[in-house]
VEXDREN-2710 file (C-alpha; in Angstrom, 1 decimal):
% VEXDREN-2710
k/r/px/py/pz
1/UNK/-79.2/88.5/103.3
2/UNK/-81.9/91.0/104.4
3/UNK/-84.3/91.6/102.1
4/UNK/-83.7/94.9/102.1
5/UNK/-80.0/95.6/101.7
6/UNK/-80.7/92.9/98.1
7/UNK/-79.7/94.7/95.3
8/UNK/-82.0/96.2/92.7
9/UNK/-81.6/94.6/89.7
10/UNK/-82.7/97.5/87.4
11/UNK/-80.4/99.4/89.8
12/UNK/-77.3/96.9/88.3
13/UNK/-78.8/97.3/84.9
14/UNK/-78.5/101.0/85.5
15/UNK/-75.1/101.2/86.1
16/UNK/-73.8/98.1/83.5
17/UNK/-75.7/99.1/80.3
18/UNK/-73.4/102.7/79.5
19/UNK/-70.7/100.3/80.2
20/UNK/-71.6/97.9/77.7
21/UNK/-71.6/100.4/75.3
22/UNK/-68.0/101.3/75.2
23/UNK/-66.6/98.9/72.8
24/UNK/-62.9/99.4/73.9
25/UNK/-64.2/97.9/77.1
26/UNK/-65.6/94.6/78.1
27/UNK/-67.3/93.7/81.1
28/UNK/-65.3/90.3/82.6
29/UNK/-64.9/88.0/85.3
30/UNK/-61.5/87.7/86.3
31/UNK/-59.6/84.3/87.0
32/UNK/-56.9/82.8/88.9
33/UNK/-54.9/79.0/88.5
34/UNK/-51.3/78.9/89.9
35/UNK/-49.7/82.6/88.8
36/UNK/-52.0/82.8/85.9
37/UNK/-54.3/85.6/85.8
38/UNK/-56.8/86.1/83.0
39/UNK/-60.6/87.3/82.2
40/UNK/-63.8/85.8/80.9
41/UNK/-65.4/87.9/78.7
42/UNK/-67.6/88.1/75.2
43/UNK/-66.9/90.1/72.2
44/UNK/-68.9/90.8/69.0
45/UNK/-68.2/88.6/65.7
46/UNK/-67.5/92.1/63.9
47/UNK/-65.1/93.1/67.3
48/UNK/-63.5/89.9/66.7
49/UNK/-62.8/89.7/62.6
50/UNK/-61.8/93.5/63.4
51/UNK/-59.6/93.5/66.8
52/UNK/-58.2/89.8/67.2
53/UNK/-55.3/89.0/65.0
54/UNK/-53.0/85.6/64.6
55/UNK/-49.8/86.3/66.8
56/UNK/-47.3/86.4/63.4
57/UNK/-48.7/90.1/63.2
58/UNK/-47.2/91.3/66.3
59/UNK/-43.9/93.6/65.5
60/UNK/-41.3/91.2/67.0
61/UNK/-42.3/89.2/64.0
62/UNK/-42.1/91.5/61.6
63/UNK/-38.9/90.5/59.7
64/UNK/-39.9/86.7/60.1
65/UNK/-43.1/86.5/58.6
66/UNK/-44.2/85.2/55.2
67/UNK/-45.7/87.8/53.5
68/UNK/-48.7/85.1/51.8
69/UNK/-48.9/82.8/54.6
70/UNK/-49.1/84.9/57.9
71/UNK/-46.7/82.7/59.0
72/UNK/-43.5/83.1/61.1
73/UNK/-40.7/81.8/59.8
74/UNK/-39.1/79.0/61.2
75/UNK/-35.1/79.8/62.2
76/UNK/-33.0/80.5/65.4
77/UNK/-34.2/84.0/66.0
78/UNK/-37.7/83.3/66.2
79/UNK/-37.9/79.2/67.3
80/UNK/-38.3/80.1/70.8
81/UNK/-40.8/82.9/70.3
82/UNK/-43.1/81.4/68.2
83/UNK/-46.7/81.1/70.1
84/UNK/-48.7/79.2/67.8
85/UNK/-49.1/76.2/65.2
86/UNK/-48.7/77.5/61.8
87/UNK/-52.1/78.5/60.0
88/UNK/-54.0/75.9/58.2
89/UNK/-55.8/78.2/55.2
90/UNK/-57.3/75.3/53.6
91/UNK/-59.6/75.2/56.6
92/UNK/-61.3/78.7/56.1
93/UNK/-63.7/77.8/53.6
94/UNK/-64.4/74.7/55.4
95/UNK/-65.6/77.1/58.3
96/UNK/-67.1/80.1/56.0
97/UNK/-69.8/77.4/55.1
98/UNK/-70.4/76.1/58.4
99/UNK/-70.9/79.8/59.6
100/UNK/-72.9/80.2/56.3
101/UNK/-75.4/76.9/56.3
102/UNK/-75.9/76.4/59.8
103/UNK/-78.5/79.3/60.5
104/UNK/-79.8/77.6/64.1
105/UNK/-76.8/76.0/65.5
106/UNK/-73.9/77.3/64.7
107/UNK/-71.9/77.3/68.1
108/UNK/-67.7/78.2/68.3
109/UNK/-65.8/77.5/71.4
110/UNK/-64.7/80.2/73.2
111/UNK/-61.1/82.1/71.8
112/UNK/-58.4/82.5/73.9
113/UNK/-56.2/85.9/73.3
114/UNK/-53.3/87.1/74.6
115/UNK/-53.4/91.2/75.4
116/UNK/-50.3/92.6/74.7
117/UNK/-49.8/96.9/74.6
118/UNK/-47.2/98.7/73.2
119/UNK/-45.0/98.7/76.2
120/UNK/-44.3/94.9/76.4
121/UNK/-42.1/95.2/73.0
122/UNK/-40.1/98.1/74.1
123/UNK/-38.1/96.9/76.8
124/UNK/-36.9/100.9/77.1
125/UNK/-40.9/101.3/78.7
126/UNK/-41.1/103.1/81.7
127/UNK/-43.2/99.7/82.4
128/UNK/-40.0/97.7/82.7
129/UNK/-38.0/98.4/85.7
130/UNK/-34.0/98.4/86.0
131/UNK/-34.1/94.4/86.5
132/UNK/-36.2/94.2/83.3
133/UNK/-39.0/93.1/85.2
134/UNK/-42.9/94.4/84.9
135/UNK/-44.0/96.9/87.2
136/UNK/-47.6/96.1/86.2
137/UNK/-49.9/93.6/84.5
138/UNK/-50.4/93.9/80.2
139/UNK/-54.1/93.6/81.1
140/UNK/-55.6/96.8/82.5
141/UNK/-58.4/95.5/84.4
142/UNK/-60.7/98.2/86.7
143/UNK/-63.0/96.2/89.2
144/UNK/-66.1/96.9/89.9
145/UNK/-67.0/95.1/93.3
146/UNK/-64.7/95.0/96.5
147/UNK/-63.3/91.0/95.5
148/UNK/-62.1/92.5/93.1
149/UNK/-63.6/89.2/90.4
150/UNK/-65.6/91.5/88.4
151/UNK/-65.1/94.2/86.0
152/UNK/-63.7/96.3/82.7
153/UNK/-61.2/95.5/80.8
154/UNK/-59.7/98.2/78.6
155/UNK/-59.1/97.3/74.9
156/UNK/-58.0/100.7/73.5
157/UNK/-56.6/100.2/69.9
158/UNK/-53.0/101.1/71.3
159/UNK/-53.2/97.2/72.9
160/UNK/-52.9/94.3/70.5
161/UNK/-55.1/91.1/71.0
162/UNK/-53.8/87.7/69.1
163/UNK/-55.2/84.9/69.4
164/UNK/-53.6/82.1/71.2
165/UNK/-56.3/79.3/70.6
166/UNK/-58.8/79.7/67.8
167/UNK/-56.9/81.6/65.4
168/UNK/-58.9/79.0/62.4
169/UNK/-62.3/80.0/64.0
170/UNK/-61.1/83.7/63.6
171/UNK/-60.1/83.1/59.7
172/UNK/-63.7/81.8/59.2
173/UNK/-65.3/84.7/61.0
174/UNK/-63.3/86.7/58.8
175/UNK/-63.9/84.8/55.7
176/UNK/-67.6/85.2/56.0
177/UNK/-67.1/88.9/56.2
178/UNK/-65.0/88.7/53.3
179/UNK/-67.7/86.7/51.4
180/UNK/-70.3/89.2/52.3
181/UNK/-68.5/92.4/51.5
182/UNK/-67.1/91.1/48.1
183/UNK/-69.3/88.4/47.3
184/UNK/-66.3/86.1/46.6
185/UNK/-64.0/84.3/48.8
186/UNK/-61.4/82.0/46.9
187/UNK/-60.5/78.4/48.9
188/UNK/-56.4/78.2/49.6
189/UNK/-54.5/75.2/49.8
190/UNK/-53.0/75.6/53.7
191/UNK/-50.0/77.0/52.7
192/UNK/-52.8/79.7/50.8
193/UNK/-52.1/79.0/47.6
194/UNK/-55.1/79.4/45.2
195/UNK/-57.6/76.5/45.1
196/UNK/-60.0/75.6/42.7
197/UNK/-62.8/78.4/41.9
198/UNK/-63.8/81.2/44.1
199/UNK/-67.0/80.7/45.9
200/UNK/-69.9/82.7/44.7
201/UNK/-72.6/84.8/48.0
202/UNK/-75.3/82.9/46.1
203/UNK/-73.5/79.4/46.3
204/UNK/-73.7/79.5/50.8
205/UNK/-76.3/81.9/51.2
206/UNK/-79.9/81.6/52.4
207/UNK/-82.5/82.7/50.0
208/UNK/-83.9/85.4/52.7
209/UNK/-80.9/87.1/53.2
210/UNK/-78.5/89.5/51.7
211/UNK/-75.2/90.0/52.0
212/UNK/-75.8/92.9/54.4
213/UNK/-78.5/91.5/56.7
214/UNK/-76.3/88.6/56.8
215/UNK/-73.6/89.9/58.3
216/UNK/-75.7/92.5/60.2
217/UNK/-76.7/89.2/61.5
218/UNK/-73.5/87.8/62.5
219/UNK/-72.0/91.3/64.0
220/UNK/-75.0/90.8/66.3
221/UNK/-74.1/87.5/67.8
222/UNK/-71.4/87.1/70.5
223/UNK/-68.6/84.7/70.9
224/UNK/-66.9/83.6/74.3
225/UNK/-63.3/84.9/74.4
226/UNK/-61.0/84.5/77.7
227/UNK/-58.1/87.3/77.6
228/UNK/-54.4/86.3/78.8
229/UNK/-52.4/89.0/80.0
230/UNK/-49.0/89.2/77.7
231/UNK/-47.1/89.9/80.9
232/UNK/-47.8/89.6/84.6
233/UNK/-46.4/92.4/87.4
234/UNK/-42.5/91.0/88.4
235/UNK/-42.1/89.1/84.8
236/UNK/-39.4/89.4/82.4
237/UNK/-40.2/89.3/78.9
238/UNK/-38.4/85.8/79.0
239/UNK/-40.6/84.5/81.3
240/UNK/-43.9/85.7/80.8
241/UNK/-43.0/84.4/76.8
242/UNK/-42.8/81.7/78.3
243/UNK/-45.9/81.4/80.5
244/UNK/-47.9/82.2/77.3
245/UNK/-45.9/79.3/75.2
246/UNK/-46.8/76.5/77.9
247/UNK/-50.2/78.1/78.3
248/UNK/-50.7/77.2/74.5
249/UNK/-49.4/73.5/74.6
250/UNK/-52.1/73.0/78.1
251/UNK/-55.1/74.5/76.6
252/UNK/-54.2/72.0/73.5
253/UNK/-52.7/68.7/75.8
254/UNK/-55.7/68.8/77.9
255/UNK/-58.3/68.3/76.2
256/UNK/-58.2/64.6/74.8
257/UNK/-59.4/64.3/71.1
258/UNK/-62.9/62.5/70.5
259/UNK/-62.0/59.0/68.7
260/UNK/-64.0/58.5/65.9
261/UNK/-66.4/56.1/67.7
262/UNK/-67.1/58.4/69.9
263/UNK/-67.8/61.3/67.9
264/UNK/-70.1/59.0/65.7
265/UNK/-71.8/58.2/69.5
266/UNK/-72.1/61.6/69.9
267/UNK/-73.2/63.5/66.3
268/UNK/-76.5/65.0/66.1
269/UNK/-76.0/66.2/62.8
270/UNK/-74.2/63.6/60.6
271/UNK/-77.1/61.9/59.2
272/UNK/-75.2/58.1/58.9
273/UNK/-74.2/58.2/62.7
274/UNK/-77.5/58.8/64.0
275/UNK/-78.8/55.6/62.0
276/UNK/-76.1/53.6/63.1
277/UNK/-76.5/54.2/66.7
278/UNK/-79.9/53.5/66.5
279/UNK/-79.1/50.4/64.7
280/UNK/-76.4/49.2/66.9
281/UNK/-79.0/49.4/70.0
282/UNK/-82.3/47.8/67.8
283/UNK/-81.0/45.1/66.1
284/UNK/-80.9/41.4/67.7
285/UNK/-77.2/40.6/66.0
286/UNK/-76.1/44.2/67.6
287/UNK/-77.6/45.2/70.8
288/UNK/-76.7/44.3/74.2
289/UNK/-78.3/41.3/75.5
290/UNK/-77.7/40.2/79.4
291/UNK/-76.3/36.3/78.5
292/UNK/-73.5/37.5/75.7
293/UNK/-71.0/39.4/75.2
294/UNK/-71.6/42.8/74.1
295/UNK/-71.0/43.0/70.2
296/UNK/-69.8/46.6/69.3
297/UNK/-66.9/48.6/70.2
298/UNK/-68.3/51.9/70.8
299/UNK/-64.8/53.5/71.1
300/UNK/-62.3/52.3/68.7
301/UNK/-62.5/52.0/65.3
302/UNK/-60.3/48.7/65.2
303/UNK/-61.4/45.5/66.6
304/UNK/-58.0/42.8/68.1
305/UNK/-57.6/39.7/67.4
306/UNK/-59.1/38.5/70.8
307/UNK/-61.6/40.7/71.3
308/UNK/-65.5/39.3/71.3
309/UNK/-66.6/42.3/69.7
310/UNK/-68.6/42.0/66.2
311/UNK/-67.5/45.2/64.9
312/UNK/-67.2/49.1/65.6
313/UNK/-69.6/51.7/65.9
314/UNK/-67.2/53.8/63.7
315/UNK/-67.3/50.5/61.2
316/UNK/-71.5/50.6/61.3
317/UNK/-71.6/54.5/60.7
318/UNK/-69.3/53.8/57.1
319/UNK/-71.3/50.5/56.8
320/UNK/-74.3/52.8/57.0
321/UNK/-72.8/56.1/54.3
322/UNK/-71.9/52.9/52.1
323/UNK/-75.1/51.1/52.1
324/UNK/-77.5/54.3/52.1
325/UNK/-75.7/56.7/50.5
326/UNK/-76.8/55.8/46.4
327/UNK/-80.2/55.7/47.4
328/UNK/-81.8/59.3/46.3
329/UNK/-83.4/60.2/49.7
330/UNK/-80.1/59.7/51.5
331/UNK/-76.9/60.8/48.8
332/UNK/-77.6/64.4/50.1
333/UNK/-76.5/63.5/53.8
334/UNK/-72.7/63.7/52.2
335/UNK/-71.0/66.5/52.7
336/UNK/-68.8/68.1/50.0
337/UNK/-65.3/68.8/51.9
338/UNK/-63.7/67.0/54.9
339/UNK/-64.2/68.7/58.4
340/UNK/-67.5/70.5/56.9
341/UNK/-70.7/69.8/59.9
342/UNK/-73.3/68.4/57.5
343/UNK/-77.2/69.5/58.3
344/UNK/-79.1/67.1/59.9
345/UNK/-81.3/65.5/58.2
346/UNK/-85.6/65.7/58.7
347/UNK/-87.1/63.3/61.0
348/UNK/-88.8/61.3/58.9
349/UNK/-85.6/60.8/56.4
350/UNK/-83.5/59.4/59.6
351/UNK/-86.6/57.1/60.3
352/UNK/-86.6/56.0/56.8
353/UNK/-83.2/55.8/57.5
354/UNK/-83.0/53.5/60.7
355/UNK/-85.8/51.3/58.2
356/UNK/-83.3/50.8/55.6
357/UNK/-80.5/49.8/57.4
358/UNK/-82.2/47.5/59.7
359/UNK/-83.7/45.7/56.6
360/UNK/-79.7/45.4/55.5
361/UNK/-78.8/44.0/59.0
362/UNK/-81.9/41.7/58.7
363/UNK/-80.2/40.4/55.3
364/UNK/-76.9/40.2/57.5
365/UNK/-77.9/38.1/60.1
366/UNK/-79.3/35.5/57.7
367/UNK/-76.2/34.4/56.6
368/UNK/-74.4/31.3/57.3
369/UNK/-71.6/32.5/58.8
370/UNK/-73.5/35.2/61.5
371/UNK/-76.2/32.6/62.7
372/UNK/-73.2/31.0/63.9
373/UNK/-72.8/33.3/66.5
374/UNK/-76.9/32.3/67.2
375/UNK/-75.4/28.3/68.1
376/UNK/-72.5/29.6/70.5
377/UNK/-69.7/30.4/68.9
378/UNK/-67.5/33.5/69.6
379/UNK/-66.2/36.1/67.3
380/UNK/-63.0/35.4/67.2
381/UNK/-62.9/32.0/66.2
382/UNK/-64.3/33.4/63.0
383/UNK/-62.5/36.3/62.8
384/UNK/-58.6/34.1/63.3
385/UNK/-56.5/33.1/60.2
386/UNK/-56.3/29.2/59.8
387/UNK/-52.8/29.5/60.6
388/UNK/-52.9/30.7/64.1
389/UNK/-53.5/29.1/67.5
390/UNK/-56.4/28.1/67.5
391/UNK/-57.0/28.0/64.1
392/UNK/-59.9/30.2/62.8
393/UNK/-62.2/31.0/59.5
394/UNK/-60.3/34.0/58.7
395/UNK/-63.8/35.2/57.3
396/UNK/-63.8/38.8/55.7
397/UNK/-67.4/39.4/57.5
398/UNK/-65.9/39.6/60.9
399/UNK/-63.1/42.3/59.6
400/UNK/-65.0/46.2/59.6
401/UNK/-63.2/46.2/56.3
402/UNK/-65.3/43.6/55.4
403/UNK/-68.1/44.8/56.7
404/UNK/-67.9/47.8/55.3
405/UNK/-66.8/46.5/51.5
406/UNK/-70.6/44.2/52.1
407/UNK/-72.3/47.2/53.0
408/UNK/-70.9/49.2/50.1
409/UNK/-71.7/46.6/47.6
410/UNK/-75.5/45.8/48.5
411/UNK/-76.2/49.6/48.6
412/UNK/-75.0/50.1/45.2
413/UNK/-76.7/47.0/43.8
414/UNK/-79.8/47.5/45.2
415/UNK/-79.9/51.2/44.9
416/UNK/-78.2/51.9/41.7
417/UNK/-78.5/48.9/39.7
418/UNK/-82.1/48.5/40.8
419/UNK/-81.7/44.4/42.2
420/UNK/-83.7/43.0/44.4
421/UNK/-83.0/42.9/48.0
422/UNK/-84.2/39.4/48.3
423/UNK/-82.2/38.0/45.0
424/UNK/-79.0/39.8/46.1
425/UNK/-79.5/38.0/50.0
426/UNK/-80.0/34.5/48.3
427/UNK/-76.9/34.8/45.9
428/UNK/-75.1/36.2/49.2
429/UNK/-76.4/32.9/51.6
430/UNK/-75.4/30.5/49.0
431/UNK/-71.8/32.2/48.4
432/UNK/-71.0/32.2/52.1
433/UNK/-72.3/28.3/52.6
434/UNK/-70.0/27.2/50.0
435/UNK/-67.0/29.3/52.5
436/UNK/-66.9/32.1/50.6
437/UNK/-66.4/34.6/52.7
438/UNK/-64.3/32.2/54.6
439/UNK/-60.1/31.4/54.1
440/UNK/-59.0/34.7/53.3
441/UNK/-55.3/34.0/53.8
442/UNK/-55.8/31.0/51.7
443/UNK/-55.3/31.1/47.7
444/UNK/-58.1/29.7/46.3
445/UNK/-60.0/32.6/47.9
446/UNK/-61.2/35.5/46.2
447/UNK/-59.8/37.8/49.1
448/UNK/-56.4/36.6/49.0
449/UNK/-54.2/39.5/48.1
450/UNK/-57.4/42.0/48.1
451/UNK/-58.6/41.8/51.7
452/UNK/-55.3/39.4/52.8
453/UNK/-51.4/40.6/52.4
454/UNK/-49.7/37.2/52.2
455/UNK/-46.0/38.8/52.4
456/UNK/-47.3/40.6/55.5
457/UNK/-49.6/38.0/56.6
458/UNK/-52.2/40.4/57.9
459/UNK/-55.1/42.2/56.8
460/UNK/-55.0/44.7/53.4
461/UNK/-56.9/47.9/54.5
462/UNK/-56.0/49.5/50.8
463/UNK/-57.9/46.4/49.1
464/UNK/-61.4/47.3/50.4
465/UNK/-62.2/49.9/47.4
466/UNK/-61.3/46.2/45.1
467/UNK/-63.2/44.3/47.3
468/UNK/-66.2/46.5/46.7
469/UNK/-66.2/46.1/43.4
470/UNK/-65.6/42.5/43.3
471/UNK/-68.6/41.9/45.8
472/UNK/-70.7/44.0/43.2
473/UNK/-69.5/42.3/40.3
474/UNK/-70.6/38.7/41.8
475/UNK/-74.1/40.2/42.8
476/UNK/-74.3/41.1/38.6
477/UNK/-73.9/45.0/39.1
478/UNK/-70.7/45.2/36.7
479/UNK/-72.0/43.7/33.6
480/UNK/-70.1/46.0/31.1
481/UNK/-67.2/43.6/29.4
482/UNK/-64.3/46.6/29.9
483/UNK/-65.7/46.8/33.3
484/UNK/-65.0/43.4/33.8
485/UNK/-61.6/43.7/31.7
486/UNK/-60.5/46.3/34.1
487/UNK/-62.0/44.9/37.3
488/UNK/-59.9/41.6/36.3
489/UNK/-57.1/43.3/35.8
490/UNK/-57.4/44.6/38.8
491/UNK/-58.3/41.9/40.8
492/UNK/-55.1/40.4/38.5
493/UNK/-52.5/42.9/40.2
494/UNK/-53.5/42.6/43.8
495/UNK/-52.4/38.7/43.6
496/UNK/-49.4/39.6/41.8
497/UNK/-46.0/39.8/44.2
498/UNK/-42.6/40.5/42.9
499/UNK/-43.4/39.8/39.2
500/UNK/-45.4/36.5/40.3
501/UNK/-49.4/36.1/40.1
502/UNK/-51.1/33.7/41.9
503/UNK/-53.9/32.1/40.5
504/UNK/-57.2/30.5/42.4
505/UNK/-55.1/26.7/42.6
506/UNK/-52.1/28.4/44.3
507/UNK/-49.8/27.9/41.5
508/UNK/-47.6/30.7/40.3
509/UNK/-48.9/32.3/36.5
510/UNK/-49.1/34.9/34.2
511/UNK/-50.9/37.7/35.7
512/UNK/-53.3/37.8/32.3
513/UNK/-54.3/34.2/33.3
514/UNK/-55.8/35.3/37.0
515/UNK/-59.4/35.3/35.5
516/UNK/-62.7/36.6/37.1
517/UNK/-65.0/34.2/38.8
518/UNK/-68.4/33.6/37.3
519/UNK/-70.8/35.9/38.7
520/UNK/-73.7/34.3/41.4
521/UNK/-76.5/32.6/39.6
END
């Protein structure tokens, strides 16, 4: 292009900024895929709280909707009309104190809304012609460059926006206005029944800031929406209902949820995954070396029978919340509620961190059973139950469930019942040389019916909470005698099946005579 037919930006400035001063319309990019049409735009937080609403507020639903839930009701009139899952309200205070806490960044996907004017309920509209099809588009777009790919859209108040994706996002931008208006916002159950006490403004907010410069703050920021037309030109209402329906399921079939492993590879704020992938790269029993196989499963948060993997990266970030967690530095990387972002932590907590949990890994690898993996021999031969072919140790420390119950224990011993890492690592070495940690399928084990379902013949996930306990018991943490009454009791019940208990000789007995081990000297 000629220098001098470029265009002036201050010229484009000009003629854009009175535009972007007329809040019932948005400057947008428009968009094309198959017969779909639609517009990339961004709205204000305060537009969007104000303007966007969840589709069971559009009249058709009306009659349908529960009056406390928002919801449509489920039935043969509206089955087929229905646009969107069912709100979720236990998840708005869950995203009220993520807005809230996370000053720096806070970030929400882009919405996506469906426009819908008057017109497309009233299928007596002028806009409908005498084959009930659309004469025109729901979104009235005006163009401002000869392709015709950018320009305003017009958002009076006569046309509804709903949104199609991101209708929790808008409950939590709407809670945090609530919570700053009122000072209150009370947590629902999801069908939003009242739930425990209200929160307080002072409980979220920062010290700096009141309730109105907070949400001044927030109507000032911007959020991505893209805006779906409710009907295309030529449509019936049939079809483009339709169109908007499958356009729901895509938007939520394409993209593939993160497993947990790979959200833990990827979290920059969760304290405990940030130490465990540093971990999992530093330390000699988990990092990749060229001559072995490589240890970790960085995807799944199970490990089969066959595979050479040690353990999971999902299995070292709850290895690490167990371990460091009742140490004082590091019990404030919990978070309160599921599904809340936690803060991330300072730097030189996550290096103290990676320290710690290096030192436990160093206490790890001593034991008997992982320097076997240092003379040859592969996972899974330690990881088999003695009755399968080939026959293997059926050793808890080459489960994640024992991994994790290990982790667990020593963090508690050490951290809370003050022990020293070097007693609790030589009471640990000399229980695993004598096989303890080895056999789990067989009776004489401690793990047999805790960390090994003999009816099932497989591994007990619900027994880890009991193998905790039992690890921290042998380590002298549980010292208490109705500790120990209720911890053999416990221990008595998991070995008990169909009336029978199984004692440490394999013979069938009273469930009051399955007694505790004596703890390590």
């Amino acid at each position: 292009m000629n220098r001098a037919t470029e265009p002036n930006p201050e010229d484009i400035a000009r003629l854009l900024t009175p535009l972007q001063e007329e809040p019932d319309r948005i400057l947008v990019q428009r968009t094309a895929m198959g017969v779909n049409r639609a517009y990339l735009g961004a709205v204000s937080l305060e537009w969007a709280a104000t303007r966007i609403r969840y589709a069971s507020a559009l009249p058709l639903f009306e009659p349908h909707r529960d009056r406390e839930t928002g919801n449509v009701e489920r039935g043969a009139e509206t089955i087929e009309t229905i646009l969107q899952r069912p709100l979720d309200w236990s998840r708005q205070a869950v995203l009220v104190q993520y807005l809230m806490t996370h000053d720096w960044d806070r970030k929400f996907p882009p919405l996506v809304v469906v426009l819908s004017p008057e017109w497309v309920d009233d299928p007596e509209a002028p806009e409908w012609d005498e084959d009930g099809r659309a004469t025109r588009s729901a979104a009235e777009f005006t163009a401002l460059d000869a392709r015709q790919q950018f320009g305003l859209l017009n958002l009076s108040p006569a046309v509804s926006v709903f949104a199609l994706d991101g209708q929790h996002r808008l409950m939590g931008i709407q809670g945090v206005r609530e919570l700053a208006k009122t000072g209150k916002l009370q947590p629902f159950s999801k069908i939003k029944k009242p739930l425990g006490a209200e929160i307080d403004w002072d409980d979220l907010a920062p010290d700096d800031l009141s309730p109105e410069e907070k949400l001044a703050e927030l109507n000032r920021e911007t959020i991505g929406v893209e805006f779906i037309p409710a009907v295309l030109p030529g449509e019936t209402r049939s079809r483009a209902r339709k169109r908007v329906r499958s356009l729901f399921v895509h938007v939520n079939q394409m993209g593939v949820k993160l497993s947990k492993g790979q959200l833990a590879a990827l979290d920059e704020n969760d304290g405990f995954s940030i130490v465990s992938r540093q971990v999992a790269v530093r330390h000699p029993l988990l990092k990749d070396e060229g001559d072995r196989n490589p240890r970790i499963n960085w995807d799944s948060a199970t490990v089969a029978t066959k595979s050479t993997v040690l353990t999971t990266l999902q299995a070292l970030r709850d290895m690490a919340e167990g371990y460091l967690s009742p140490h004082p530095i590091f019990k404030g990387w919990k978070v309160g509620k599921p599904g809340l972002i936690p803060d991330r932590p300072e730097e030189d907590e996550l290096r103290r961190g990676i320290d710690e949990f290096m030192r436990f890994f160093d206490g790890l690898a001593g034991l008997p059973s992982y320097r076997k993996l240092q003379q040859g021999l592969e996972t899974p031969a330690m990881r088999r139950f003695g009755f399968e072919r080939p026959p293997g140790e059926g050793n808890i420390l080459f489960r994640p469930i024992g991994q994790v119950a290990i982790a667990q224990a020593v963090g508690k011993v050490v951290f809370l019942h003050q022990k020293s890492p070097e007693s609790v690592w030589e009471k640990l070495e000399t229980f695993d040389a004598k096989g303890g940690f080895s056999g789990m399928e067989d009776p004489a084990s401690l793990w047999y019916g805790v960390l090994y379902d003999p009816n099932k013949r497989r591994v007990r996930v619900a027994g880890r909470s009991l193998a905790t306990n039992l690890l921290i018991y042998l380590l002298g943490g549980i010292e208490d005698p109705m500790s120990q009454a209720m911890l053999r009791r416990d221990l008595a019940n998991a070995r008990t099946f169909e009336n029978r208990a199984i004692n440490f000789e394999g013979r069938v007995v009273k469930p009051r005579q399955v007694g505790l081990p004596d703890p390590l000297d």
